[in-house]
Wavefront OBJ file of the C-alpha trace (Angstrom):
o trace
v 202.680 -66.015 -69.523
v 201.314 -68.676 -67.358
v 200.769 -72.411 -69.234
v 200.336 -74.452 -66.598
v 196.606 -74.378 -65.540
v 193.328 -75.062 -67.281
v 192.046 -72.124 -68.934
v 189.080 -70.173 -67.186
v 185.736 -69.516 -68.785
v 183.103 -67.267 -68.276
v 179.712 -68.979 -67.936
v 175.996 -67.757 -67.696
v 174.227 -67.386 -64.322
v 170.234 -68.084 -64.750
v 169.696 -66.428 -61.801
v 166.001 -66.605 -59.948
v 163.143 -64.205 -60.004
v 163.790 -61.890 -57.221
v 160.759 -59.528 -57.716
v 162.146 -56.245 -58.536
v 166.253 -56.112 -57.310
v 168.134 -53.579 -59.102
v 171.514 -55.793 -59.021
v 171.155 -59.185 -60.695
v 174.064 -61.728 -61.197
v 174.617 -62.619 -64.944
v 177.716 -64.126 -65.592
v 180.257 -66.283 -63.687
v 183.902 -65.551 -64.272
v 185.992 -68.823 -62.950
v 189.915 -69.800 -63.534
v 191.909 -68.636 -60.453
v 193.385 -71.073 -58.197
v 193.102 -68.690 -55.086
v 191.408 -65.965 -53.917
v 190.639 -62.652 -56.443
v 192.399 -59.581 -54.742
v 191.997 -56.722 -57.197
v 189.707 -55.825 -60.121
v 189.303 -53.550 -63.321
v 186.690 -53.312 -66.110
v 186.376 -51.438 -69.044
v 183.868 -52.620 -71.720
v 185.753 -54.808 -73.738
v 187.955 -56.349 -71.038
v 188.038 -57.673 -67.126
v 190.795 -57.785 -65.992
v 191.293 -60.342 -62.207
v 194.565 -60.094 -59.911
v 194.648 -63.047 -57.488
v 196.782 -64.913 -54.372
v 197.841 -67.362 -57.307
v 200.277 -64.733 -58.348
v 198.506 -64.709 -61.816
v 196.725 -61.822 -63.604
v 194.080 -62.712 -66.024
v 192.636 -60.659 -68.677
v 189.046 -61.873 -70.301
v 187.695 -60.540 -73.485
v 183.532 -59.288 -72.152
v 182.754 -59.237 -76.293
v 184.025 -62.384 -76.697
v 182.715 -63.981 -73.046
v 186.452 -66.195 -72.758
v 189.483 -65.954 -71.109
v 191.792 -63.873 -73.497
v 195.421 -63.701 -72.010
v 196.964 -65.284 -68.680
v 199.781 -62.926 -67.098
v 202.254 -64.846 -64.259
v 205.793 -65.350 -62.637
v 205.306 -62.485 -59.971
v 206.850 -62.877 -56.628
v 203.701 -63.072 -54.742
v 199.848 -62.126 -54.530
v 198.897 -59.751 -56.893
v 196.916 -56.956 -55.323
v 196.309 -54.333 -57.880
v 195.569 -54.113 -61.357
v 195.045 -51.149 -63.561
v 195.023 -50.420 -67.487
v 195.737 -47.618 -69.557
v 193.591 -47.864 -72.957
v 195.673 -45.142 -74.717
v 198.543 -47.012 -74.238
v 197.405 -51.068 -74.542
v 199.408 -50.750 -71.347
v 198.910 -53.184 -67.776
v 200.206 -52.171 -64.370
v 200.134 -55.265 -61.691
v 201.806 -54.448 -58.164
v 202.856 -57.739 -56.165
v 205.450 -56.950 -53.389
v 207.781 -53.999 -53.705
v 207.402 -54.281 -57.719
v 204.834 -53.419 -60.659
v 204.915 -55.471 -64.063
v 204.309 -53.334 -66.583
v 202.661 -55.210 -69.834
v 201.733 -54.852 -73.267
v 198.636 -56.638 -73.675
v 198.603 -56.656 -77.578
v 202.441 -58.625 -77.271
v 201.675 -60.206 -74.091
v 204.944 -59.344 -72.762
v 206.057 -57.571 -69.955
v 208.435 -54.346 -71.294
v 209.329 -52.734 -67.789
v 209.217 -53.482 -63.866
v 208.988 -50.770 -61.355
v 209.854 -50.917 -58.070
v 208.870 -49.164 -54.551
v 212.328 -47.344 -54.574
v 211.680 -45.544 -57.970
v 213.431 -47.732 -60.030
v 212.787 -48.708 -63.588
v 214.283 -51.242 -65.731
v 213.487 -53.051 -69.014
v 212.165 -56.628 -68.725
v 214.737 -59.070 -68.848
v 215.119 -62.659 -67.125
v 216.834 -61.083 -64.342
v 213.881 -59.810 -63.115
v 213.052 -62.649 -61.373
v 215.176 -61.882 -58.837
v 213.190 -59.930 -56.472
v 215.468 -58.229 -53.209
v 213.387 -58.309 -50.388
v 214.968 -54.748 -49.205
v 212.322 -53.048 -50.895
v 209.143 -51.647 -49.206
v 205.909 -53.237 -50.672
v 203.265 -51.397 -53.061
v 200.032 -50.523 -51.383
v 198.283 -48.725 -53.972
v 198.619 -47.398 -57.119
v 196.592 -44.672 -59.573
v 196.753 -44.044 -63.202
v 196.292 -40.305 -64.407
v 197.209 -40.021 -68.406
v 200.732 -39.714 -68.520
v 201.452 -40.296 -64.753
v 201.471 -43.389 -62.513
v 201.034 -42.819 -58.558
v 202.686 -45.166 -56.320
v 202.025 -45.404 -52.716
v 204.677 -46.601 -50.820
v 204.739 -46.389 -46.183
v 203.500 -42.940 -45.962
v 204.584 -41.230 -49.029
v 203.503 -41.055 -52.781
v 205.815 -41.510 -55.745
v 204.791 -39.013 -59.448
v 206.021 -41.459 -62.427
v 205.967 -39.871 -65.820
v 204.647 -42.651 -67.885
v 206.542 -41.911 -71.213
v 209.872 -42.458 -69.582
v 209.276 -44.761 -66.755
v 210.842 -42.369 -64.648
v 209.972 -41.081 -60.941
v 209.713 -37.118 -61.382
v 207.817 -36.213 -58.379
v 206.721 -36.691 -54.367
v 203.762 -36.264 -52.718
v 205.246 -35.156 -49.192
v 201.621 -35.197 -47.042
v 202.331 -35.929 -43.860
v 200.561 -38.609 -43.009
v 201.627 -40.619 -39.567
v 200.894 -44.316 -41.219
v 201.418 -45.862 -44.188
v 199.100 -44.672 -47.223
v 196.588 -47.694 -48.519
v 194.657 -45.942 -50.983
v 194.656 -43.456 -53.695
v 192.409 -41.608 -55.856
v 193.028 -39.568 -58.677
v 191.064 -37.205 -60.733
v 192.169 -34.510 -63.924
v 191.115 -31.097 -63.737
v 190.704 -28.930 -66.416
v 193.625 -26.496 -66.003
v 195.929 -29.962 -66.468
v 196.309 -30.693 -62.828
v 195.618 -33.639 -61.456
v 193.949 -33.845 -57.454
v 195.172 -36.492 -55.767
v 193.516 -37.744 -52.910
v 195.594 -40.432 -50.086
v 194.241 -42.118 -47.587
v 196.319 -43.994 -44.390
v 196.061 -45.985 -41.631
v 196.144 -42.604 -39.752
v 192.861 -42.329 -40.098
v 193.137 -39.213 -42.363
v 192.485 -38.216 -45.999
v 195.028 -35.822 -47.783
v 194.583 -33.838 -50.775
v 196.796 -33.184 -54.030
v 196.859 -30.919 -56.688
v 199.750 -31.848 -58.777
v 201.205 -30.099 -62.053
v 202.848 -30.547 -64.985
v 206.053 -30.722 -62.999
v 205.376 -32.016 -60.495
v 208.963 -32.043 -58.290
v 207.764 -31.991 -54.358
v 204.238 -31.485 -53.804
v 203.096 -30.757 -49.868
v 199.501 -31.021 -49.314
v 197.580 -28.458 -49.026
v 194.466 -29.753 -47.334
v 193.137 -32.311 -44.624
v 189.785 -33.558 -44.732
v 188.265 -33.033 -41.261
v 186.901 -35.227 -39.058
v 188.801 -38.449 -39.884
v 187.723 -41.809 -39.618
v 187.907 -43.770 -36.383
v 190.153 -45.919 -37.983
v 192.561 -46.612 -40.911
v 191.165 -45.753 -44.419
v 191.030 -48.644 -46.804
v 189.356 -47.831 -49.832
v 188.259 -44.074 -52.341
v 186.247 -43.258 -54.546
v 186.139 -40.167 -56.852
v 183.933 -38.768 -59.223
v 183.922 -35.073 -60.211
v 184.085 -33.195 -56.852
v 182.315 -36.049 -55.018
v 184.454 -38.305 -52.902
v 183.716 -41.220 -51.073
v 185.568 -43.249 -48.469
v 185.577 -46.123 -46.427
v 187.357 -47.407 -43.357
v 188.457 -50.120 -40.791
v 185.807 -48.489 -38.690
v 182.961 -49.811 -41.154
v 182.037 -46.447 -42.090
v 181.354 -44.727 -45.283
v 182.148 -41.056 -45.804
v 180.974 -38.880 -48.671
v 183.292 -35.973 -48.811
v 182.815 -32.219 -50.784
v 186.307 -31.393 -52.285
v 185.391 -28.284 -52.997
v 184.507 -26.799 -49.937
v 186.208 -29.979 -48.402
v 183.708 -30.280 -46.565
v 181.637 -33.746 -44.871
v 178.230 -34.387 -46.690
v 177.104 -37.315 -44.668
v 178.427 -40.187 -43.057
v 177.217 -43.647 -43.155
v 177.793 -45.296 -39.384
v 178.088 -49.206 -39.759
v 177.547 -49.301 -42.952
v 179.200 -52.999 -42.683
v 179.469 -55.129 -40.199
v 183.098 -55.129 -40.997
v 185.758 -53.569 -42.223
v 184.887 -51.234 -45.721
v 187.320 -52.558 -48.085
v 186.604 -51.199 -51.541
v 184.346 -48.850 -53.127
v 183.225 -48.052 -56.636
v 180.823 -44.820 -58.379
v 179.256 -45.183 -61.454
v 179.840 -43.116 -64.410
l 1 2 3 4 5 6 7 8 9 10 11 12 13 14 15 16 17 18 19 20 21 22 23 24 25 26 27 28 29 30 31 32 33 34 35 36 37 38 39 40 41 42 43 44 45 46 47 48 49 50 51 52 53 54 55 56 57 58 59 60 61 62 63 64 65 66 67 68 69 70 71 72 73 74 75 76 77 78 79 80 81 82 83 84 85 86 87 88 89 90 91 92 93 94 95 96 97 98 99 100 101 102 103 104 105 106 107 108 109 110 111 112 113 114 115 116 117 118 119 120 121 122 123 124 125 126 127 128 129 130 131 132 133 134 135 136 137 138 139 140 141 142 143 144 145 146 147 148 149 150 151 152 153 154 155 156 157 158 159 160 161 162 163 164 165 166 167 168 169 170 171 172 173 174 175 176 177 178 179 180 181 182 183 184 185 186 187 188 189 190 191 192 193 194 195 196 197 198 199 200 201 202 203 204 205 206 207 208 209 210 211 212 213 214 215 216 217 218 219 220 221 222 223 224 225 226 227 228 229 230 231 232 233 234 235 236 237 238 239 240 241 242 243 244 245 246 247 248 249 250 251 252 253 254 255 256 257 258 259 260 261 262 263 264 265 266 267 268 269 270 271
């Protein structure tokens, strides 16, 4: 854990009347050094991954900064957590920390070649051989790692790769997106600076897993950011366009030309 900065706070924002806006600011979250890179909510907890090379988890009951995570190579850009398991997954580099929020230690570092080993002090020493950690999903019992153009299956109660996702894709893979199904699949959705979005189903054992769908027409440029929810998907590009997707029929429902007057970097759907 990090002890050398101030602790953050989370303040009220006493916004002004803006007649009837939908989206109002309330709250003020402040204690990184450098720019936030990565975000993820769930109603007790926020959880903020930043250039500092800190993650910091804050307590939304409590409205305070709860637990300060640090000593990562570089920039932290992702963050996810697994409720079942009290469990936090922070990619910076070629490596993911893996933590235990209720001991505030770090039990296991993964890395972009599909390695696993238990925390120790030696795992400071990051090799700069590996390939960096673009994006990662969390189904369950399985972790997805993108890594250049391919997609590492990680059963999550041994920390162990036991699957590809062999897709085909011409650039590296920047985002993924991953929902269960109710036969105990899971569909996995990439999408690359190819300009193209793949699709997944992936078992129980999983082993190689070729795709066995493209989502036609592709962007104009390379895909940055998905969002899933039920057999809606959403997408957004380098080419400031946003994409709503059927996956059933895998079919385009509408697109959204200049949606930004830059590039679409992240995208989000309510539950």
């Amino acid at each position: 854990m990090s002890t050398s900065r101030k602790p953050g706070k989370i303040t009220n924002y006493n916004f002004p009347k803006r007649g009837r806006a939908r989206l109002q600011c309330t709250n003020i979250v402040e204690g990184h050094s450098k720019a936030v890179l990565a975000l993820h909510a769930t109603d007790d907890y926020l959880f903020t991954a930043s250039k500092d090379r800190t993650v910091v988890v804050w307590d939304l009951r409590g409205m305070r900064e709860s637990q300060v995570f640090g000593n990562f190579p570089n920039s932290v850009v992702a963050v996810k957590y697994d409720p079942q398991n009290n469990l936090l997954f922070s990619v910076s580099s070629c490596y993911i920390k893996v933590w235990d929020i209720r001991s505030s230690k770090a039990i296991r570092t993964l890395n972009s070649q599909g390695n696993s080993t238990s925390w120790s002090s030696q795992s400071t020493n990051f090799e700069s051989t590996n390939l960096t950690i673009n994006a990662i999903a969390l189904s369950e019992n399985s972790l997805y790692t993108a890594v250049c153009d391919r997609v590492r299956v990680w059963d999550l109660r041994k920390f162990s790769v036991v699957g590809k996702l062999l897709g085909g894709h011409q650039a590296a893979i920047m985002c993924l997106a991953v929902s269960p199904t109710d036969t105990g699949e899971d569909v996995v959705v990439t999408g690359s600076k190819d300009h193209y979005i793949k699709i997944f189903n992936v078992g129980a054992e999983p082993g190689l897993v070729v795709t066995p769908a493209t989502l036609e027409p592709p962007h104009y440029d390379g895909i940055q950011c998905l969002a899933l929810r039920g057999e809606t998907l959403f997408s957004g590009s380098r080419d400031y366009v946003i994409k709503k997707w059927n996956l059933d029929s895998h079919e385009l429902v509408t697109s959204v030309n200049a949606a930004h007057r830059d590039w679409v970097t992240d995208l989000c759907c309510s539950q």
